[in-house]
C-alpha positions, 0 to 999 in steps of 0.5 A, a space after each residue: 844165778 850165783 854161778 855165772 856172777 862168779 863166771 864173769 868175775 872170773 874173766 874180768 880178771 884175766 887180760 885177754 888178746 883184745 886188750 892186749 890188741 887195745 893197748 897196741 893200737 893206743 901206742 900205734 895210734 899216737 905220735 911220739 918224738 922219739 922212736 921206743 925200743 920197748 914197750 911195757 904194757 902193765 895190767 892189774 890182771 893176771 896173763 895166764 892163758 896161752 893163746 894170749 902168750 902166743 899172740 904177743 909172741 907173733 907181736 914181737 916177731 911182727 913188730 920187731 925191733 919193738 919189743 912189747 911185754 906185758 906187765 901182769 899183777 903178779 910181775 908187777 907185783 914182783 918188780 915193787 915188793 922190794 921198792 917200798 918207796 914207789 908203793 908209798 908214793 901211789 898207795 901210802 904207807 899203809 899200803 907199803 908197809 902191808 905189802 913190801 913189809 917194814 922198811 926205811 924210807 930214805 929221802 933223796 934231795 934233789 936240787 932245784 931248777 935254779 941249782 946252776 944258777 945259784 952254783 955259779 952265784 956261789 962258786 967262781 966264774 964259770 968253775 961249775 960250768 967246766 966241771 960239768 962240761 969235762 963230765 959230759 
Protein backbone atom coordinates (compact mmCIF):
# COMPACT_ATOMS: atom_id res chain seq x y z
CA UNK A 1 0.00 0.00 0.00
CA UNK A 2 3.11 2.45 1.05
CA UNK A 3 4.57 1.61 -2.46
CA UNK A 4 2.06 2.86 -4.68
CA UNK A 5 1.25 6.05 -2.51
CA UNK A 6 4.86 7.06 -3.17
CA UNK A 7 4.19 5.88 -6.95
CA UNK A 8 1.66 8.34 -7.43
CA UNK A 9 3.34 11.07 -5.53
CA UNK A 10 6.26 10.37 -7.78
CA UNK A 11 4.19 11.07 -11.15
CA UNK A 12 2.14 13.92 -9.71
CA UNK A 13 5.49 15.78 -9.87
CA UNK A 14 6.57 15.48 -13.09
CA UNK A 15 4.96 17.52 -16.09
CA UNK A 16 3.71 15.02 -18.81
CA UNK A 17 2.38 15.70 -22.61
CA UNK A 18 -0.96 16.14 -21.52
CA UNK A 19 -0.39 18.89 -19.50
CA UNK A 20 1.98 20.41 -21.79
CA UNK A 21 -1.04 19.74 -24.70
CA UNK A 22 -3.67 21.71 -21.84
CA UNK A 23 -1.94 24.47 -21.46
CA UNK A 24 -1.47 24.92 -25.46
CA UNK A 25 -5.05 24.73 -25.99
CA UNK A 26 -5.65 27.51 -23.15
CA UNK A 27 -3.12 29.81 -25.14
CA UNK A 28 -5.16 28.44 -28.70
CA UNK A 29 -8.49 28.64 -27.10
CA UNK A 30 -8.12 32.42 -26.14
CA UNK A 31 -8.57 35.59 -28.07
CA UNK A 32 -5.38 37.89 -27.61
CA UNK A 33 -5.14 41.47 -29.27
CA UNK A 34 -1.74 41.18 -29.99
CA UNK A 35 0.04 38.19 -31.85
CA UNK A 36 2.76 36.57 -29.33
CA UNK A 37 6.32 35.43 -30.70
CA UNK A 38 6.92 33.33 -27.41
CA UNK A 39 5.06 31.55 -25.13
CA UNK A 40 6.48 30.64 -21.62
CA UNK A 41 4.53 27.79 -20.05
CA UNK A 42 5.83 27.79 -16.22
CA UNK A 43 5.26 24.36 -13.90
CA UNK A 44 6.28 23.63 -10.29
CA UNK A 45 7.16 20.40 -11.98
CA UNK A 46 10.21 18.94 -13.15
CA UNK A 47 10.46 18.44 -17.17
CA UNK A 48 12.44 15.38 -17.38
CA UNK A 49 11.38 12.93 -19.60
CA UNK A 50 12.22 12.78 -23.03
CA UNK A 51 8.89 11.88 -24.83
CA UNK A 52 8.01 15.05 -23.24
CA UNK A 53 11.06 17.10 -24.63
CA UNK A 54 10.33 15.37 -28.04
CA UNK A 55 6.98 16.43 -28.21
CA UNK A 56 7.54 20.29 -27.57
CA UNK A 57 10.15 19.99 -30.10
CA UNK A 58 7.43 18.88 -32.79
CA UNK A 59 5.25 21.87 -31.09
CA UNK A 60 7.78 24.53 -32.09
CA UNK A 61 8.30 23.08 -35.64
CA UNK A 62 4.56 22.71 -35.93
CA UNK A 63 3.50 25.93 -34.68
CA UNK A 64 6.19 28.01 -35.85
CA UNK A 65 6.83 31.19 -35.73
CA UNK A 66 5.65 30.44 -31.94
CA UNK A 67 7.95 29.62 -30.13
CA UNK A 68 6.71 27.41 -26.68
CA UNK A 69 9.07 26.72 -23.96
CA UNK A 70 8.63 25.35 -20.99
CA UNK A 71 9.43 26.63 -17.56
CA UNK A 72 10.06 23.57 -14.83
CA UNK A 73 10.93 23.93 -10.91
CA UNK A 74 14.49 23.82 -11.57
CA UNK A 75 14.38 26.76 -14.45
CA UNK A 76 12.41 28.88 -12.70
CA UNK A 77 14.11 28.36 -9.88
CA UNK A 78 17.33 29.25 -11.71
CA UNK A 79 15.52 32.44 -13.32
CA UNK A 80 14.51 33.78 -9.39
CA UNK A 81 17.26 32.81 -7.11
CA UNK A 82 19.13 36.10 -8.09
CA UNK A 83 15.75 38.17 -7.85
CA UNK A 84 15.09 38.57 -4.52
CA UNK A 85 12.49 41.09 -5.06
CA UNK A 86 10.04 39.06 -6.97
CA UNK A 87 10.24 36.19 -4.57
CA UNK A 88 9.60 38.76 -1.69
CA UNK A 89 6.82 39.76 -3.42
CA UNK A 90 4.82 36.25 -3.82
CA UNK A 91 6.39 34.40 -0.82
CA UNK A 92 7.60 37.07 1.71
CA UNK A 93 10.89 37.68 3.13
CA UNK A 94 11.16 34.63 4.74
CA UNK A 95 10.92 33.02 1.94
CA UNK A 96 13.51 35.43 -0.12
CA UNK A 97 15.91 35.30 2.48
CA UNK A 98 15.99 31.20 2.73
CA UNK A 99 15.98 31.07 -0.90
CA UNK A 100 18.05 33.46 -2.68
CA UNK A 101 20.26 34.18 0.67
CA UNK A 102 20.64 37.42 2.51
CA UNK A 103 20.05 40.66 0.12
CA UNK A 104 19.23 44.17 0.01
CA UNK A 105 16.05 45.14 -1.18
CA UNK A 106 15.89 48.49 -3.13
CA UNK A 107 12.64 50.50 -3.48
CA UNK A 108 12.26 51.63 -6.84
CA UNK A 109 9.75 54.77 -6.87
CA UNK A 110 7.71 54.99 -9.59
CA UNK A 111 5.57 58.05 -10.53
CA UNK A 112 1.77 58.34 -10.38
CA UNK A 113 -0.55 58.44 -13.16
CA UNK A 114 -0.90 62.08 -12.86
CA UNK A 115 2.94 62.70 -12.88
CA UNK A 116 2.40 64.61 -16.40
CA UNK A 117 -0.16 66.55 -15.24
CA UNK A 118 1.53 67.83 -12.07
CA UNK A 119 5.19 68.28 -14.47
CA UNK A 120 3.07 70.46 -16.60
CA UNK A 121 1.79 72.18 -13.40
CA UNK A 122 5.14 72.54 -12.06
CA UNK A 123 7.38 73.11 -15.36
CA UNK A 124 6.47 75.93 -18.21
CA UNK A 125 4.09 75.23 -20.61
CA UNK A 126 4.49 72.39 -22.83
CA UNK A 127 8.78 72.11 -21.97
CA UNK A 128 8.01 68.32 -20.34
CA UNK A 129 5.64 67.42 -23.39
CA UNK A 130 8.68 68.29 -25.65
CA UNK A 131 10.99 66.78 -24.02
CA UNK A 132 9.22 63.70 -23.93
CA UNK A 133 8.11 63.84 -27.62
CA UNK A 134 12.01 64.67 -28.84
CA UNK A 135 12.50 61.23 -26.92
CA UNK A 136 9.94 59.32 -28.60
Amino acid sequence: MRRRKECNQNAEKTFTTTDLDDALKKYTDSKFSFPFARLAIGVSKRVAERKLVEHLIGLNVTLAPLEIEVWDQDALSRMLRSHPQIVTEFFGPATASRFCGEHTVIAVEIAGTDAVATADVVMPRGRLRQSVDTKS
